[in-house]
C-alpha positions as CSV (number, residue, x, y, z in Angstrom):
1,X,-10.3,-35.2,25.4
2,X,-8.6,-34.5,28.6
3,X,-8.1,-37.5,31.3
4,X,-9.8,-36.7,34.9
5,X,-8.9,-38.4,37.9
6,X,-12.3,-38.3,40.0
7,X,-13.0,-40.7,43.5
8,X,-16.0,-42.5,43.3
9,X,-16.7,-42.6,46.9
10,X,-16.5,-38.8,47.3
11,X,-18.2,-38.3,43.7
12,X,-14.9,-35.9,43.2
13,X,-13.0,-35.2,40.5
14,X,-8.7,-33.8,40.5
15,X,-6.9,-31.8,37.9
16,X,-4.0,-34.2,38.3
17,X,-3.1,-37.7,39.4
18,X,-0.6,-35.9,42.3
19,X,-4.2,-33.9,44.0
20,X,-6.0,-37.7,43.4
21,X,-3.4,-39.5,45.7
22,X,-3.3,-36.7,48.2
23,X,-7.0,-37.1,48.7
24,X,-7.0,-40.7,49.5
25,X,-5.0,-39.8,52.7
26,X,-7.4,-37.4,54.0
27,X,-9.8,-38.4,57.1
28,X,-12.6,-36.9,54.5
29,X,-11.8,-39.9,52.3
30,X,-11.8,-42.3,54.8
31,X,-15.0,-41.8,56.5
32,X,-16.8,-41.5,52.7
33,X,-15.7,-45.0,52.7
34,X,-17.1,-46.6,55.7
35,X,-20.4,-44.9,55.1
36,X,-19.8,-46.5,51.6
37,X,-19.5,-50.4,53.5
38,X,-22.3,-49.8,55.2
39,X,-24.8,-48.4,52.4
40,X,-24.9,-44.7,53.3
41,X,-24.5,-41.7,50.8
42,X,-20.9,-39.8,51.0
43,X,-20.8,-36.3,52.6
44,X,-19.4,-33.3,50.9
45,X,-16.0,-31.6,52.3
46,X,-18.3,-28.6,54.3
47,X,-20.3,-31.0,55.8
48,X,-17.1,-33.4,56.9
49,X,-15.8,-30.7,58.4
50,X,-18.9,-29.3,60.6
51,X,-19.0,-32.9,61.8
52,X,-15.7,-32.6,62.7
53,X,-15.9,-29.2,64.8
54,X,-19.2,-30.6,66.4
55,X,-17.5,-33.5,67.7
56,X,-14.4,-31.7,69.3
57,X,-16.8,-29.6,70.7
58,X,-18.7,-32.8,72.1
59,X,-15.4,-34.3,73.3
60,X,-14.5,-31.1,75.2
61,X,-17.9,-30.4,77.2
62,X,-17.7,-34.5,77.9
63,X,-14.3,-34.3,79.3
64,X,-15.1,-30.9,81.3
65,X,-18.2,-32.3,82.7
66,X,-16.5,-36.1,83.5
67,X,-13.6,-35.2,84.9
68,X,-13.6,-33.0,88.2
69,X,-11.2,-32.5,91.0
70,X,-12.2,-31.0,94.2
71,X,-9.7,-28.8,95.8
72,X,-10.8,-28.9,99.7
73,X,-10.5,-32.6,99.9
74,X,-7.4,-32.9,97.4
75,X,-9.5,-35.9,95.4
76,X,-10.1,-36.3,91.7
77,X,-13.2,-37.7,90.3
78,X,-13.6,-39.6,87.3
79,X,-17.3,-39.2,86.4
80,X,-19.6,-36.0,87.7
81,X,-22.2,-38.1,89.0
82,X,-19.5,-39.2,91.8
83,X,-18.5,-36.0,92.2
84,X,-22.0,-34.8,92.5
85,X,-22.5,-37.6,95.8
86,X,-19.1,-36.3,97.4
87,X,-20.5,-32.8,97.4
88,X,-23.0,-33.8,99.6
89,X,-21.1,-36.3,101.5
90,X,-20.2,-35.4,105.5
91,X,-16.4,-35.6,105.4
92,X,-16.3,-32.9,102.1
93,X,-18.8,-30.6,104.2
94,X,-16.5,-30.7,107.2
95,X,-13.4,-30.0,104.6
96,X,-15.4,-27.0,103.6
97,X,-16.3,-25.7,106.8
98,X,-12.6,-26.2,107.9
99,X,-11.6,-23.5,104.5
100,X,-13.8,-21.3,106.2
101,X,-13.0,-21.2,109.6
102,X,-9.5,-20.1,108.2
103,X,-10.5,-17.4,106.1
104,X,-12.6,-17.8,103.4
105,X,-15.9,-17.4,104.5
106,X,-18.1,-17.3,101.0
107,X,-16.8,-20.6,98.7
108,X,-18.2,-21.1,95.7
109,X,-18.5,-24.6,93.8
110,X,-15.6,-23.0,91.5
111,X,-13.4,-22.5,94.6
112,X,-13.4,-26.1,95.6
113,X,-13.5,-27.8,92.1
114,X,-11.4,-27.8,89.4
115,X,-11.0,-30.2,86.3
116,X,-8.9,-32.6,86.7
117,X,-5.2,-32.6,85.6
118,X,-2.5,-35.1,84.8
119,X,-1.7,-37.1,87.7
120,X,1.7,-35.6,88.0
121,X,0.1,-32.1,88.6
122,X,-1.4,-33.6,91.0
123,X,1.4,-35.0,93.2
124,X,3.3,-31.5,92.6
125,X,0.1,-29.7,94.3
126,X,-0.3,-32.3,96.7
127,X,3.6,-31.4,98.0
128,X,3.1,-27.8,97.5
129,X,-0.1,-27.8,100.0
130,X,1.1,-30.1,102.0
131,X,2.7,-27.2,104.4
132,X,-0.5,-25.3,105.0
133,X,-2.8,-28.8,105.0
134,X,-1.0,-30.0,108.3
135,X,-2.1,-26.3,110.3
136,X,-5.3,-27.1,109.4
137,X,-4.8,-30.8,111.0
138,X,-3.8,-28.7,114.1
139,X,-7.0,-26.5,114.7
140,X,-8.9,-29.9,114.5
141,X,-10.6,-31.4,117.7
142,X,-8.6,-34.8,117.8
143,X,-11.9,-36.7,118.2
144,X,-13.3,-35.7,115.0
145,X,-9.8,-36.9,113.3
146,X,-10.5,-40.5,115.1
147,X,-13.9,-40.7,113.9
148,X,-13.2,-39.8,110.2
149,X,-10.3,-42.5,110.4
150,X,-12.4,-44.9,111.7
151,X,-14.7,-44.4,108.8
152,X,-14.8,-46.3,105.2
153,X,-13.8,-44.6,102.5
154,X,-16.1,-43.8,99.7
155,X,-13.5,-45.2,96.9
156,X,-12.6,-48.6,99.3
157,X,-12.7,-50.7,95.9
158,X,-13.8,-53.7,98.5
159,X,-17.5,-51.6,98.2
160,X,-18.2,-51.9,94.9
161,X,-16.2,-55.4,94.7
162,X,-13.6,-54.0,92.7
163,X,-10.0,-55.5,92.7
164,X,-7.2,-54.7,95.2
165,X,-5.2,-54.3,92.4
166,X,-6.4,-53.3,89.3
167,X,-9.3,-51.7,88.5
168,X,-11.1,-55.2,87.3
169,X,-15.1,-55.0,88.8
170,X,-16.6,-58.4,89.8
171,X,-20.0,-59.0,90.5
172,X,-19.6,-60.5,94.0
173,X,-17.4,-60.9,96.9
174,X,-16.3,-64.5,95.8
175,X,-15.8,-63.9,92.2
176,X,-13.7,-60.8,93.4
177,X,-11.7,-63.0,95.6
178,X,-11.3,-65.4,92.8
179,X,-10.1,-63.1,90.2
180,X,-7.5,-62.0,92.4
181,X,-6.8,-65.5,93.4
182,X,-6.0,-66.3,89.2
183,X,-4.5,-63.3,87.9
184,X,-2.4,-61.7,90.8
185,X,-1.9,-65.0,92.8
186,X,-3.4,-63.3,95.7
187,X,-4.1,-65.6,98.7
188,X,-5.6,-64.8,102.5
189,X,-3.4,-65.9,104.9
190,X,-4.8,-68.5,107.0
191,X,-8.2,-68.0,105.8
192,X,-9.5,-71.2,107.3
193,X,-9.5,-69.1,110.4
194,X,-10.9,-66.5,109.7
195,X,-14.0,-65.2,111.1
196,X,-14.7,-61.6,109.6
197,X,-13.9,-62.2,105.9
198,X,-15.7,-58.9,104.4
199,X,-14.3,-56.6,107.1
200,X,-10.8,-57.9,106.2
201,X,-11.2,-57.0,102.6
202,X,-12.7,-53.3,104.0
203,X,-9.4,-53.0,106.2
204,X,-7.1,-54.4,103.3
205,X,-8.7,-51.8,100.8
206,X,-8.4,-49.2,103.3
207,X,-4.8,-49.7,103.8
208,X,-4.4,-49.6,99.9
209,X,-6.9,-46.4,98.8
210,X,-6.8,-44.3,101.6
211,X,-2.7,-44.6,103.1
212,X,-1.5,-45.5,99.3
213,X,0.5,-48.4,101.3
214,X,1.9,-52.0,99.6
215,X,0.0,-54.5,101.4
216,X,3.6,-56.5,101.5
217,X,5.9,-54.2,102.4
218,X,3.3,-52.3,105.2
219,X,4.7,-49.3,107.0
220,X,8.6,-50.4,106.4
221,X,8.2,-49.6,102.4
222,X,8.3,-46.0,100.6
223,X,4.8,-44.5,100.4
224,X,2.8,-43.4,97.6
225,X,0.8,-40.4,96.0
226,X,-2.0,-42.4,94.9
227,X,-3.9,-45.7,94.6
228,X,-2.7,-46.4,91.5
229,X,1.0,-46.0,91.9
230,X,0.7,-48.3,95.1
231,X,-1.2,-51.1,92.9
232,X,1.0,-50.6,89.9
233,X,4.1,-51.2,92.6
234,X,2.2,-54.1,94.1
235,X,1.9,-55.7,90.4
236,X,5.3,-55.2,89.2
237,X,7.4,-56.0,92.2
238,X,5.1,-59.2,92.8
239,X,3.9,-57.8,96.4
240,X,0.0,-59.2,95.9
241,X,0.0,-60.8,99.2
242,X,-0.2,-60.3,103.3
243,X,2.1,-59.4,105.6
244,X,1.3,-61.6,108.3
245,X,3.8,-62.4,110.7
246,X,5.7,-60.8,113.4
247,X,4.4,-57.8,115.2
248,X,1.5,-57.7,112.0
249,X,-0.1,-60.5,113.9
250,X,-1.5,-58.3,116.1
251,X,-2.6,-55.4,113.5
252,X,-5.1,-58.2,112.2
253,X,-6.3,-60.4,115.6
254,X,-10.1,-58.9,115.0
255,X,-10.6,-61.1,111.9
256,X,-8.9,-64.3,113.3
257,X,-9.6,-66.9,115.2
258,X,-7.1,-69.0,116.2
259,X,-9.1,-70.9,118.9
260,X,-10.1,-72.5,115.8
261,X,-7.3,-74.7,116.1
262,X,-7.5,-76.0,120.0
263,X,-8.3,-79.7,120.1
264,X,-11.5,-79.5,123.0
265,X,-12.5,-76.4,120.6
266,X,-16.7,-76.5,119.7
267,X,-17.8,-75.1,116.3
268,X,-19.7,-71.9,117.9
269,X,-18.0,-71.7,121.1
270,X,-16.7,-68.1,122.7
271,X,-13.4,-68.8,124.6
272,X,-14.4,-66.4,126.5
273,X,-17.6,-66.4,127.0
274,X,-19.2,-67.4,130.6
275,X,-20.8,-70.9,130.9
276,X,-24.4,-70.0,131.9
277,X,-27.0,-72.6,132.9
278,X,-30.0,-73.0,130.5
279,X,-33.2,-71.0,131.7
280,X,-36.9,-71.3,130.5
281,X,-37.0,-69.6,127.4
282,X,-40.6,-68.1,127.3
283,X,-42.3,-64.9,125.4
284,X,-46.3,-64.5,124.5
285,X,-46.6,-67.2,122.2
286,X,-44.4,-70.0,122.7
287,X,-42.4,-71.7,126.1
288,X,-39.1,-73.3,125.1
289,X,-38.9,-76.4,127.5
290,X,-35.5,-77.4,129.0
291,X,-35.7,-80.7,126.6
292,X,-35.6,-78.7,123.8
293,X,-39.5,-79.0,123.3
294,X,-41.5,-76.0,122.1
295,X,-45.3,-75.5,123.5
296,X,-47.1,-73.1,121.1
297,X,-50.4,-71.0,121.8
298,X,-53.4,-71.8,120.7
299,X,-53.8,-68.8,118.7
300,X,-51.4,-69.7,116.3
301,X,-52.5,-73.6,115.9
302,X,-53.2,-72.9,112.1
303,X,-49.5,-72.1,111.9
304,X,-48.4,-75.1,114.0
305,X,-50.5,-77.6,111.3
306,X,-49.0,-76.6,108.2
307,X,-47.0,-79.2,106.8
308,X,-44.4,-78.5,103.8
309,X,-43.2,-81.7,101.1
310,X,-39.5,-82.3,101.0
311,X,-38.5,-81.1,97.8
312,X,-39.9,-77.4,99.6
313,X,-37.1,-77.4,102.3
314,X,-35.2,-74.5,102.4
315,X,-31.4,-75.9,101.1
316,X,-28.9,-73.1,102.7
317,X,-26.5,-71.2,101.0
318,X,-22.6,-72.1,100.8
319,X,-21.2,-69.9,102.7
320,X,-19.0,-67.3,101.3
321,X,-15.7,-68.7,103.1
322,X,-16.1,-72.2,102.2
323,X,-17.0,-70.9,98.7
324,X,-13.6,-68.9,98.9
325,X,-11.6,-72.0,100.3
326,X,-12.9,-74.6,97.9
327,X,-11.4,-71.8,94.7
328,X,-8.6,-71.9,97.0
329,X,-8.0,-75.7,96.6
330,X,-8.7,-75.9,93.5
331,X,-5.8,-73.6,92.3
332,X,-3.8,-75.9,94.6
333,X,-3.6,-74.3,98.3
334,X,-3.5,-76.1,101.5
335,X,-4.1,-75.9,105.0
336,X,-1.8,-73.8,106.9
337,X,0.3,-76.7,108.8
338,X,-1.0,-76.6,112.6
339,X,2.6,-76.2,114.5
340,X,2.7,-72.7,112.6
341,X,-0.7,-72.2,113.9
342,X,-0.4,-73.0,117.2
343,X,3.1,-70.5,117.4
344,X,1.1,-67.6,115.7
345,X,-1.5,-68.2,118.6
346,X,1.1,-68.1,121.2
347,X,2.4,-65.0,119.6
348,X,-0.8,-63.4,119.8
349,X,-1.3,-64.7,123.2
350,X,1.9,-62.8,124.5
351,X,1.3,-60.2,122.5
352,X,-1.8,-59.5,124.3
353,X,0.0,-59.9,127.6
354,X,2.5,-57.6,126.9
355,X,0.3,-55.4,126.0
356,X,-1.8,-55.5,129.0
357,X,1.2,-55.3,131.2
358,X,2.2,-52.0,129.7
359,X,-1.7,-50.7,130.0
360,X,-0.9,-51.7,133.9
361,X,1.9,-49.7,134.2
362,X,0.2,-47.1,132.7
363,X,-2.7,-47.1,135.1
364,X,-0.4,-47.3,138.2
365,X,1.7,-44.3,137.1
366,X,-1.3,-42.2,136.4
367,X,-2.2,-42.5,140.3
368,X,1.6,-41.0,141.2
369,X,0.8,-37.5,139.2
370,X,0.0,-35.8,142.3
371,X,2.8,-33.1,143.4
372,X,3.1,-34.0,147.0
373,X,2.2,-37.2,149.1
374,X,1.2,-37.1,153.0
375,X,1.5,-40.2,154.5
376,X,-1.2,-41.2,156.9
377,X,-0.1,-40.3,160.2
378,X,-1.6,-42.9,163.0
379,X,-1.8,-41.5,166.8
């Protein structure tokens, strides 16, 4: 009687012991014995390998449907559903409509898509286009340009509280903050002064997802071809902070403050706001007295009775600064020492004068254009 080498997971049998070993390497073999662990029958060799052709298949449409790159607005796309909302967003239809007006009158949604390639290809088409891109900048009015700058950008990670840099996703503002408080060491400069927290983060993300730009080293460092390659810079050089001294003062005075820090200051107070004297507040159903006293209609005396128990009082949120500061401490930050406050004030301050100095001399040598000047002649 002949010996028979057979695999009792594939419910095989081998002329020889040589076939036998060669068969326990196969993926065939494998996958018979994890439906083995978990109680399923094995699958013949035909069957293994129409699975097989169905999934490539699978993995091929997936990957053709998921990954898109549209060619008018030089962005790639990681799932088609995004894509799908950029199609119909304003700032791809303008791209389009600028194609046209240079040529190509009927574009298809093959002629301003593509699937996405590696993200070297991309940088290499980026450069190559980069010649005709900038004529196209020139046929543009300027004041579309301004607008579409002044706009957020659909992938400004700040939006869907996604990390400055990584691609970590948080499920608020604060636990954003805090994440990139603990893992990239990232602090706000000054932040007890800050007045416009979320609009920071939008400017901050801007800088990072639309220029490509290091947050640290600003407009003095190389640029980048992408998001990535100016967060994976940002990581690795250790450049996960502000810039925020010097002449950057000034590029963030909208979100500070620093009237925070005068001694006469009042929490709520506008330095420059007029001082008005308080009026009669009045409308149709209630007159604010000077007192502070509040005279209700009688219409609404049902309203005016209603009494509500203690333990109903509203109890107000913390807000999201002080939630941000208190994480702040507790990883071990302090205050920002007042002398360096009160000399990034000043440098605002003159700043500011300088600047409106130069807007002077503007003005007055606007009103010297004319050719010739006649002097008023008096008889």
């Amino acid at each position: 009687m002949s010996q028979s080498f057979t695999c009792l997971s594939c419910r095989v049998a081998f002329a020889n012991a040589d076939i036998q070993r060669q068969h326990y390497k196969t993926d065939w073999h494998r996958y018979n014995l994890k439906r083995k662990v978990i109680g399923l029958p094995p699958v013949t060799a035909e069957d293994f390998q129409q699975r097989v052709l169905q999934q490539r298949s699978k993995e091929e449409n997936e990957s053709r449907d998921t990954s898109t790159y549209c060619k008018a607005c030089r962005k790639a796309f990681s799932c088609k559903k995004a894509f799908d909302n950029h199609l119909n967003s304003i700032k791809h239809k303008s791209a389009v409509s600028l194609l046209s007006f240079n040529g190509k009158e009927n574009l298809t949604l093959d002629d301003i898509s593509s699937p996405v390639e590696n993200k070297k290809d991309q940088a290499h088409n980026a450069s190559v286009e980069e010649g005709s891109y900038i004529e196209d900048i020139e046929e543009v009015d300027s004041d579309e340009w301004d607008e579409d700058d002044d706009a957020i950008s659909e992938d400004n990670p700040i939006l869907i509280n996604n990390c400055l840099f990584c691609s970590h996703h948080s499920g608020s503002m604060t636990k954003n903050l805090k994440h990139m408080s603990v893992e990239h060491s990232f602090f706000i400069p000054d932040i007890e002064y800050v007045v416009d927290l979320r609009n920071l983060l939008l400017y901050l993300g801007e800088k990072v997802c639309k220029y490509n730009m290091c947050l640290w080293c600003n407009t003095s460092g190389r640029g980048f071809y992408s998001m990535e390659a100016a967060q994976a810079h940002m990581r690795d050089k250790g450049h996960c902070k502000v810039l925020h001294e010097g002449s950057t003062l000034a590029e963030f005075e909208a979100y500070y403050n620093y009237a925070l820090s005068y001694p006469d200051y009042v929490e709520g107070m506008d330095v420059d706001e007029e001082i008005n004297i308080p009026e009669l507040d009045t409308d149709d159903y209630q007159l604010t007295l000077p007192s502070g006293g509040v005279v209700g209609h009688r219409a609404l005396l049902t309203y005016y009775k209603q009494h509500y128990s203690s333990n109903q009082e509203v109890v107000k949120k913390r807000n999201k600064l002080q939630q941000v500061m208190s994480t702040y401490r507790a990883l071990g930050w302090k205050e920002t020492d007042r002398e360096i406050v009160t000399r990034k004030a000043k440098d605002i301050r003159y700043m500011k004068a300088v600047q409106s100095k130069m807007m002077m001399k503007l003005g007055v040598k606007a009103n010297k254009l004319q050719k010739h000047f006649h002097a008023k002649v008096t008889v």
